[in-house]
N, C-alpha and C positions, 0 to 999 in steps of 0.2 A: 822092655822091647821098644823098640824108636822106629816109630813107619816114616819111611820119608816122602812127601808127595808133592808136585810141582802147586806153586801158589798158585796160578790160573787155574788148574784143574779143582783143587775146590771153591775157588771163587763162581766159578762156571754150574759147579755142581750146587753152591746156595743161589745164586741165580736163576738156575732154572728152575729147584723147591719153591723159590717167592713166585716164580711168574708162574706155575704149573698149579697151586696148591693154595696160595694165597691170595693170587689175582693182579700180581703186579703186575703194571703194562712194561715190554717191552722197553718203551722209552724211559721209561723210569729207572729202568737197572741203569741204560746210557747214560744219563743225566748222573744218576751216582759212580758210576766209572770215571767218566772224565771228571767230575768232582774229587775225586780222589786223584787224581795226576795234579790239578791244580795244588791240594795239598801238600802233594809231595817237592814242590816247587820253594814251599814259603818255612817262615820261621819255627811252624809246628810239626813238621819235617823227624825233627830231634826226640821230640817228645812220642810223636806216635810209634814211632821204629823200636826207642826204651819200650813202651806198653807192651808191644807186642811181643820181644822176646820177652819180658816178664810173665805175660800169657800163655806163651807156648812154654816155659819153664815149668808154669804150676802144673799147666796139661800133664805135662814130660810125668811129674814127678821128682820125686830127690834121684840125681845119678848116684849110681852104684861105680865103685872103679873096678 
């Protein structure tokens, strides 16, 4: 079974966990937000975007056809 869910919605949803439950301040998720758009900007662009579908693969599981 494959859930599909928008990536801000659970970005949102481990942001509010850190700030609710762990004590992160507000500012701090900001600062890691826009730190991540800078990211996305630069040469490591390539690499994070591989990791991550490799990430959600293993999540996934083996597909079935």
């Amino acid at each position: 079974m494959t859930v599909s869910l928008p990536l801000v919605l659970v970005l949102g949803v481990i942001a509010w966990t850190a700030i609710k439950f762990l004590g992160v301040r507000l500012w701090v998720v900001g600062v890691v937000a826009l730190f991540g758009f800078h990211l996305n900007q630069t040469f490591l662009a390539p690499a994070i975007d591989s990791g991550t579908k490799t990430g959600v693969d293993i999540v996934n599981g083996p597909h079935q056809p």
